[in-house]
N, C-alpha and C positions, 0 to 999 in steps of 0.2 A: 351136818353134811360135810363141812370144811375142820370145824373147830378139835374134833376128835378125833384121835389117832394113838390106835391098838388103844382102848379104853381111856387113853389121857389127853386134856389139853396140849393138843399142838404147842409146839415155842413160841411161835409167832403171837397169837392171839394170850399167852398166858404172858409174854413181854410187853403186852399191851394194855395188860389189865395190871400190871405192877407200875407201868405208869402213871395212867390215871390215878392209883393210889397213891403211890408214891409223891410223884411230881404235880399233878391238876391239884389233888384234897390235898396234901398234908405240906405242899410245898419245899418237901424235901431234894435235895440233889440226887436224879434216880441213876444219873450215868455213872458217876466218881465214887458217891455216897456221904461226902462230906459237904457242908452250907447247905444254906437257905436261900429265898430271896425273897423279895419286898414289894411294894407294892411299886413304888419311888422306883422298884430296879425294873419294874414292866413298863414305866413312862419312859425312862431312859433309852429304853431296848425300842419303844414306838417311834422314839422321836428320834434314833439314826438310823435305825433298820427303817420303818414303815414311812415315816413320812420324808425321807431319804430315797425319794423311789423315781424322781422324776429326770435325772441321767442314766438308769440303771440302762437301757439300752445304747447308748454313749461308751460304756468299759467294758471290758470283758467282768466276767463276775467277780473273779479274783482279785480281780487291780480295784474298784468297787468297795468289796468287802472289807480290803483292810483300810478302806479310810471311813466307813462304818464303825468299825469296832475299836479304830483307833482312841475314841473317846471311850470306850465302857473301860468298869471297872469288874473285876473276874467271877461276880457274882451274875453280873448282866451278859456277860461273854458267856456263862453256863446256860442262859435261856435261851438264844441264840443254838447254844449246841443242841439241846432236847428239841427244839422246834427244826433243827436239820436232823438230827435218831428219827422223827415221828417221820421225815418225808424220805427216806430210806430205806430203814430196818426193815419192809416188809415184803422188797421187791424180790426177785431171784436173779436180775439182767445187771446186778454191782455183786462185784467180791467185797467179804467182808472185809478185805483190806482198804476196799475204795471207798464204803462205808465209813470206816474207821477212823480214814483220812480228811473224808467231810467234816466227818463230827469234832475230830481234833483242832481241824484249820480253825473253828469258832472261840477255841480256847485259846488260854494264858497257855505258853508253853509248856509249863510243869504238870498241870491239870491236864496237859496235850499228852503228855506221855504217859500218866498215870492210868489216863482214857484207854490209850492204845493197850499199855499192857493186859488191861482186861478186857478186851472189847469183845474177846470171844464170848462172855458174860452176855451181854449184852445187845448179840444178833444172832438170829438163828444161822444153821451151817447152811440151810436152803430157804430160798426167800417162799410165800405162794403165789409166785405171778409176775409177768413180764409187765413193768411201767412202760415200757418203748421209749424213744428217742425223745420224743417231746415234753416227757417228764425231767429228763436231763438240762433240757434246751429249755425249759422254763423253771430253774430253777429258782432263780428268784423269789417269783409269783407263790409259788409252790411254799419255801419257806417262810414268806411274808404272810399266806393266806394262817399255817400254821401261829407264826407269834399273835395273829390276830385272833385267832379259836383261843391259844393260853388264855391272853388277855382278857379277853371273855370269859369264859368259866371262871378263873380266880376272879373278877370283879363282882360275879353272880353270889360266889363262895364267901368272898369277906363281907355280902348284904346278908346274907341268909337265906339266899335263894331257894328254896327246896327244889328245883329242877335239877341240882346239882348237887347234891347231897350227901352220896356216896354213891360207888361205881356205874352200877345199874342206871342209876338215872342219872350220871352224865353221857352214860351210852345213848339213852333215847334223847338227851337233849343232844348232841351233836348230830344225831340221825335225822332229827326234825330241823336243823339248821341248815346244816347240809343239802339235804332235798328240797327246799326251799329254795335256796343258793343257785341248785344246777336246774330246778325248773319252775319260781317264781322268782327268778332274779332282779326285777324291777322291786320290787318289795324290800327285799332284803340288802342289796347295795345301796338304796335311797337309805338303809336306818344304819349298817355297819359299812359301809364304803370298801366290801371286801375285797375285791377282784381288781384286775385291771381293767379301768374304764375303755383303752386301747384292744385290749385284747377279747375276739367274740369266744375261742377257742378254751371251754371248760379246764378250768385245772383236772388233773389227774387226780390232786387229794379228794376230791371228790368219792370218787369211785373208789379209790385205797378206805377211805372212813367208813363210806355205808357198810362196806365187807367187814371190818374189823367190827365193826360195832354190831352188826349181825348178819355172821357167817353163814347163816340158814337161809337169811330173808332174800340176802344181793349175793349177786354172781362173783367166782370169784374173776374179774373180768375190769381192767383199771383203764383200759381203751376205749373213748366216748364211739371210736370210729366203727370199733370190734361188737360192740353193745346194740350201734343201728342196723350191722352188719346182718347180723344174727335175728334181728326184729323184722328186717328185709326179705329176710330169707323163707324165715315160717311166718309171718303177716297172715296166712290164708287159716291158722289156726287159730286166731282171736277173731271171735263174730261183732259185728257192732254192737250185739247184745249187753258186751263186757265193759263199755261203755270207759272205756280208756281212752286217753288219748293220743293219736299216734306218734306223740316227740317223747311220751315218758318211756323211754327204752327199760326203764329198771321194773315197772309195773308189765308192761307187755313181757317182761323176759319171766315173771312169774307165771304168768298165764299158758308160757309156749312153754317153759319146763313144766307146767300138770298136767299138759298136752302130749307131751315128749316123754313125761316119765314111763311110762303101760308099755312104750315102745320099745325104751330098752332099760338098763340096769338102774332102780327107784336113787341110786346115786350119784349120776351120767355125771362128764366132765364135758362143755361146751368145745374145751380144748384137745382131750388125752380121748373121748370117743371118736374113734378114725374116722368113722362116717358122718358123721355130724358136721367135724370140721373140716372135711371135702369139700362139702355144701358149702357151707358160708365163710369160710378162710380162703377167698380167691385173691387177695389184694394185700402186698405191704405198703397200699398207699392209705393216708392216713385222712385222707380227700372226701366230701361228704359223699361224691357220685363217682363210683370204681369202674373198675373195667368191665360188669359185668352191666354194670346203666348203661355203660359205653356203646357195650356188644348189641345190645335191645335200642339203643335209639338210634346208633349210627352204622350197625351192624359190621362194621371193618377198624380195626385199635390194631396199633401197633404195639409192643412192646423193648423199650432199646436202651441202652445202656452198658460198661464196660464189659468184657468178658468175661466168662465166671461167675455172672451172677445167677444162673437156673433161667435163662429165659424159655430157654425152649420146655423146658420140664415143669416152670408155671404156667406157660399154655400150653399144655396136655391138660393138667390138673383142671386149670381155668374151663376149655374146652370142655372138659367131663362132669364138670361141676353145672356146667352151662347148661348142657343139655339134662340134665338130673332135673333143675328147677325147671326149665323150661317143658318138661314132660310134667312134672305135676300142674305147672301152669295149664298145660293142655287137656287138664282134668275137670275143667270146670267145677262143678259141684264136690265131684269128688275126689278133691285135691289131696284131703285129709287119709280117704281110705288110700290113695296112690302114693303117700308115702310112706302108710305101714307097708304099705307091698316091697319097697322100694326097700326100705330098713330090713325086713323082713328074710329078704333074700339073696340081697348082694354080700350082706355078713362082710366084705372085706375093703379096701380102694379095687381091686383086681375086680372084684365083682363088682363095683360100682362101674368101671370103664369099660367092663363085660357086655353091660346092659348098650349099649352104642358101638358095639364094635361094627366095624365097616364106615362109620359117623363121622370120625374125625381122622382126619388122613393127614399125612405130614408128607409135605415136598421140600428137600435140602435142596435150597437152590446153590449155584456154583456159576462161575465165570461163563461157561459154557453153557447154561440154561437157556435154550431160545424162545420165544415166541412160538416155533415152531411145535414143540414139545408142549409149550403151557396152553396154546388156542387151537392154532391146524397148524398142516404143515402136506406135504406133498411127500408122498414116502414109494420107494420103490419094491413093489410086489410082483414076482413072475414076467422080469421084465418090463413089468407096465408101470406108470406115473400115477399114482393115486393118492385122494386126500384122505390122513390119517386127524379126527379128531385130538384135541392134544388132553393132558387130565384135567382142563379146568373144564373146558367143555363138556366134557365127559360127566365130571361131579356136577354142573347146573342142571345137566338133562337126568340126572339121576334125582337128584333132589326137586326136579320137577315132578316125576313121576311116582312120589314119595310125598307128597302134601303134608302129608299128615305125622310126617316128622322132621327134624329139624337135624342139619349137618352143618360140619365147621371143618373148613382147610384152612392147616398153620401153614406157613410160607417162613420157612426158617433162615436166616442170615441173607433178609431182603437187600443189606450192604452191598453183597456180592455182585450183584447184575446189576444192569441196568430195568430199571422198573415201567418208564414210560415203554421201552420196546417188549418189556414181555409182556406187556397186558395189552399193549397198543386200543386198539377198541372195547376192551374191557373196564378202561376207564371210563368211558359215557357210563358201560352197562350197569358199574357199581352202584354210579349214582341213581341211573333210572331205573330200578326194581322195575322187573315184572314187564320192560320192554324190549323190543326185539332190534338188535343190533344187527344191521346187515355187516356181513365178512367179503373179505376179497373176493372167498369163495363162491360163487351165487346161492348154491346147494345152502350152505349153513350160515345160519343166525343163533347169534349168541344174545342168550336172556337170562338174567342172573335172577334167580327167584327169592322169593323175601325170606325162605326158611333156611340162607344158606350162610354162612359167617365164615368171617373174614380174620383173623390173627396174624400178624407177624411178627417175627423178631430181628433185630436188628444192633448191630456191637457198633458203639459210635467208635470206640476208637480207630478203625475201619474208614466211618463216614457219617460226620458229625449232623446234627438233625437242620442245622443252617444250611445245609447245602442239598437237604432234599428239595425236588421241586417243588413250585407252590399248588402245582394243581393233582399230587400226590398227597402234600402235606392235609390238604382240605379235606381228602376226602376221607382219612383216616383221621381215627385219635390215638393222643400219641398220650403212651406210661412212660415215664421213667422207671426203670428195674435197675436200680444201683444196688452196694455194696451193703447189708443187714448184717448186722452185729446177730440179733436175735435169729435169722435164721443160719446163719453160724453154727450157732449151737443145737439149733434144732440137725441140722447135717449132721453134725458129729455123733446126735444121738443115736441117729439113724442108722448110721456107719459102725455104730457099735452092735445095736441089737440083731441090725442082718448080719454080720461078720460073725455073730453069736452064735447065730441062726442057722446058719450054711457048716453043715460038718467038715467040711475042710479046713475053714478056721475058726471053728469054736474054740477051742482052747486059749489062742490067744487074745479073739475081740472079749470072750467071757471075764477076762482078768479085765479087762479095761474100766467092765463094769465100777470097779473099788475104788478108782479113782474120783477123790471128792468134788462137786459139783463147784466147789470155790477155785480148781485148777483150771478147770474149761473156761470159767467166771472171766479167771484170769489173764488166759491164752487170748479171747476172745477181745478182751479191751485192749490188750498190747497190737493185734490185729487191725483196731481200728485206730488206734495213736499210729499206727505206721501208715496206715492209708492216709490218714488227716497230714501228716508227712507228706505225701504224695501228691495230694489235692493243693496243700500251697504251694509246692513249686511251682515257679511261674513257664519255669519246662516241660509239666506234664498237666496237672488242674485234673478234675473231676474224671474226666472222658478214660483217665488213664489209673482208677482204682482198681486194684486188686480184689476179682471175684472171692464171694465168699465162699465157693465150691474148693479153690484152690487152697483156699487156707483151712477146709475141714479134712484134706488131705492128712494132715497131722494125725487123726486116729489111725492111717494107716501104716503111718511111719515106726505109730509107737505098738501097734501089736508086734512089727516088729521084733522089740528090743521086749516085750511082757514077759514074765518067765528069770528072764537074765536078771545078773546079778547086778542089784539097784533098781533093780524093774519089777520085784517082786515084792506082795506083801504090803506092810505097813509104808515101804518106799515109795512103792505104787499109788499108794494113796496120797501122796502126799507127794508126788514124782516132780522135780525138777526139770522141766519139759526143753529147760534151754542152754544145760550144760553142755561141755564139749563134747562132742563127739555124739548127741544126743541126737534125738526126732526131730527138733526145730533147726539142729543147723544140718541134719538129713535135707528135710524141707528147704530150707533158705536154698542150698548147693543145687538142688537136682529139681525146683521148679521155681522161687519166687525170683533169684538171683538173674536167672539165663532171660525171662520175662521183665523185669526191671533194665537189664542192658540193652535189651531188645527196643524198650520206650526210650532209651536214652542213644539211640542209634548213632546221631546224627553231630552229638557232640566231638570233640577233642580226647582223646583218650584221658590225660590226666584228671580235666573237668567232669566227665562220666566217674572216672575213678572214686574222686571226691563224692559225689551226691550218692553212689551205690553205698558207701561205708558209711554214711550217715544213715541210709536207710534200714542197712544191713546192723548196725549199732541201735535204732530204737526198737529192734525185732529182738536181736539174740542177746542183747545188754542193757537192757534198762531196766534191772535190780528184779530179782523175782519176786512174782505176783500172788 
């Protein structure tokens, strides 16, 4: 399914099969090409890497690591690098330069350069699959779990093990170690002590290994979150019959692809099929219960966070996705045939939001939003004084009269107003479903009925979540929608293929296409070192990161300049995003710049001065990516 491509093994999985060979059997140096190592040099590497583990959250990793390696000698500094290749090389969310750099940091200097110079050798140009955030932030764990699998297998290797004998069966020996690991874990850390006993939160190698080791069997999907996501979602497609059990997400996810396949192409992508991952991609949060548990048991979630980050555009999505499962939900028995109907016909997102149109409605709130407008309000007709329902009213008595489906009002930049006065009475009503709230009016009672939901959005930088009220805060659940690296790039993609798309600028989003996936890679990490910039000032902090919409503005800047001379061609591919006079410092001048002075309002001109040029120096000067 994964492993072949235009008739040939993929790089990914054919770099991964040169290892095993290489480095597991024959114990040779797979990254450099020259040494060996020893059995003596696996104790060495245990005993300051692995059992060296109990300040690891005490330093940062870096500060850590080199008083780890300080003791090895450059044959034990090379297992250390192959056990950080193994937890890498496979993702798409690092450039192969960040790659590169990991693997070097583990070596002797000169082996460090010898590494880099070839490293292109050594990673594919495009990883198969986003690790996310948490594989970064547990790096550690991730590389330890690693030197502990080496160690393993060569220990199997110098007895005689035949489980490990050649390639093929150290694939099924790690698949059965593995799966054991992430779903009999009491078993297997009582006999190899793999994981962090601290930590409940599956590694990521996990899911990277079962794929590598068989790309047909396991999804390519390295997200434990993405995995139950997806299992959540089609659940009503596995009968008890199949006698699975509901936490092995990797056996259910078989079962929903032989389900799923008749429906659409025999070799669907969970991620790259649009309508699929409308359905179950509603959440970058990485939390066992999303927004969509949220919406179903609390019926009202907020979503908030700095500006820029899609809030209002993930509840639309969210919204349309909500109602999708919730109508299959409303199928009872036949939930299965309601979403061939559903696949079947909407064919597009357009069509999927088609299906609910009139269902989810959006009110921009603003300063001037009253009470009057959102519940009643007394409005002058022909002279006379009369009460005008307002549209929230309006949508309860609609969705009353509608039972038998379900509707969602977004309430976008709820910052804006005041919220206790525009709902005034509407607070009881949230909470007591289905009871009738008398209004000032006599004539009208307001009754919020159970099929009607609740979304809003909210920009802390505006009005930070400590200062909403407490009898607000309760009644809603609150997301966080910060700054995503990975949807980052997903924007940019996006930006290019409808720019492609639209004859008016096809010619220049079409060039854009050529630009290799390690530039974006790039862009995108320097993206998020200026945020983290951002986030420790003690003058700005979290509330004040740079949305990820503003900084996928860059595809725009650089069609552009596509075409022009340096923009063309083999340059393009390989385009210098941060030269002078280029797309990035386009970008920095005419949106991140005026935005950054704007947070720094309140300072002294020369002290604003100073922190913009530092911010403005780890964006358009910190060495190209």
């Amino acid at each position: 399914m994964y492993a072949q491509e235009n008739g040939k093994l993929n790089k990914v999985y054919e770099l991964f099969d040169e290892f095993i060979d290489a480095f597991l059997l024959s114990k040779k140096n797979f990254l450099t090409g020259d040494g060996t190592y020893t059995s003596d040099d696996l104790k060495a590497v245990h005993t300051h890497y692995v059992d060296d583990s109990k300040n690891e959250k005490d330093k940062p990793f870096d500060e850590k690591l080199r008083d780890q390696v300080s003791g090895l000698n450059p044959a034990q500094k090379r297992i250390l690098a192959h056990a950080t290749w193994l937890w890498c090389f496979a993702v798409h969310d690092m450039t192969v330069l960040g790659k590169s750099r990991s693997v070097a940091g583990m070596l002797e200097p000169t082996d460090g350069e010898t590494f880099k110079s070839q490293a292109a050798e050594r990673f594919p140009k495009q990883g198969i699959g986003s690790a996310g955030q948490w594989h970064k932030q547990n790096k550690y764990w991730e590389i330890r779990f690693n030197v502990l699998l080496i160690e393993t297998i060569r220990g199997l290797s110098e007895a005689g093990d035949p489980r490990v004998k050649d390639k093929e069966s150290v694939k099924r020996f790690i698949l059965d170690l593995v799966y054991g690991l992430k779903y009999d874990a009491g078993e297997y850390n009582e006999k190899f002590k793999w994981v962090d006993p601290h930590n409940e939160r599956a590694l990521v190698m996990y899911n990277l290994l079962l794929h590598l080791c068989a790309p047909d069997d396991y999804e390519r999907i390295f997200s434990n979150a993405h995995k139950k996501r997806i299992c959540d979602t089609f659940s009503f497609l596995i009968s008890d019959d199949d006698g699975v059990d509901d936490v092995r997400y990797d056996d259910n996810l078989k079962l929903i692809r032989a389900k799923l396949s008749p429906m659409r192409s025999g070799d669907f992508d969970f991620y790259s099929d649009e309508l699929l991952e409308r359905m179950w991609n509603t959440s970058s949060s990485s939390l066992s219960f999303d927004e969509v548990d949220a919406l179903r048991a609390k019926k009202q979630i907020v979503l908030y966070g700095p500006p820029g980050t899609g809030k209002t555009y993930d509840a639309r999505k969210l919204a349309n996705s909500f109602l999708v499962r919730n109508e299959i939900r409303r199928a009872g028995e036949g939930k299965e045939a309601k979403l061939r109907e559903i696949l079947g016909s909407a064919r597009t997102e357009e069509g999927l939001a088609a299906r609910h149109r009139g269902r989810v409605r959006v009110v921009q709130l603003h300063g001037n939003y009253s009470y009057d407008e959102f519940i009643w309000g007394l409005r002058l007709e022909k002279g006379e004084t009369v009460p005008k329902k307002g549209i929230f009213l309006e949508l309860c008595d609609e969705a009353m009269s509608n039972s038998d489906k379900d509707y969602v009002l977004i309430l976008d930049e709820i910052n804006r107003v005041d919220l206790s006065r525009l709902f005034g009475e509407a607070f009881s009503a949230l909470e007591y479903r289905d009871d009738d709230i008398a209004l000032s009016w006599a004539e009208y009672k307001l009754r919020v009925p159970n099929n009607l939901y609740v979304i809003g959005t909210m920009n802390e930088i505006d009005f930070s979540l400590e200062r909403i009220d407490f009898a607000l805060r309760r009644r809603f659940v609150w997301f966080e929608h910060s700054y995503d690296e990975a949807k980052l790039k997903q924007i940019i993609d996006h930006k290019i293929e409808a720019g492609a798309a639209d004859p008016s600028t096809k010619n220049a989003y079409s060039r854009l296409r050529t630009v290799e996936a390690d530039i974006w890679n790039g862009y995108a990490e320097r993206c998020s070192e200026l945020n983290a910039l951002i986030e420790d000032n003690p003058d700005l902090g979290s509330q004040y990161l740079i949305g990820h919409t503003f900084f996928a503005e860059i595809a725009d800047y650089l069609s552009n300049y596509a075409g022009e001379s340096g923009y063309s061609g083999a340059k393009l591919a390989r385009v210098n995003l941060y030269k002078s006079g280029g797309p990035a410092e386009a970008l920095w001048q005419f949106s991140l710049e005026p935005m950054i002075l704007a947070f720094l309002g309140s300072m002294d001109n020369k002290t604003r001065a100073t922190k913009v040029k530092a911010i403005k120096d780890k964006f358009l000067h910190a060495g190209k990516k």
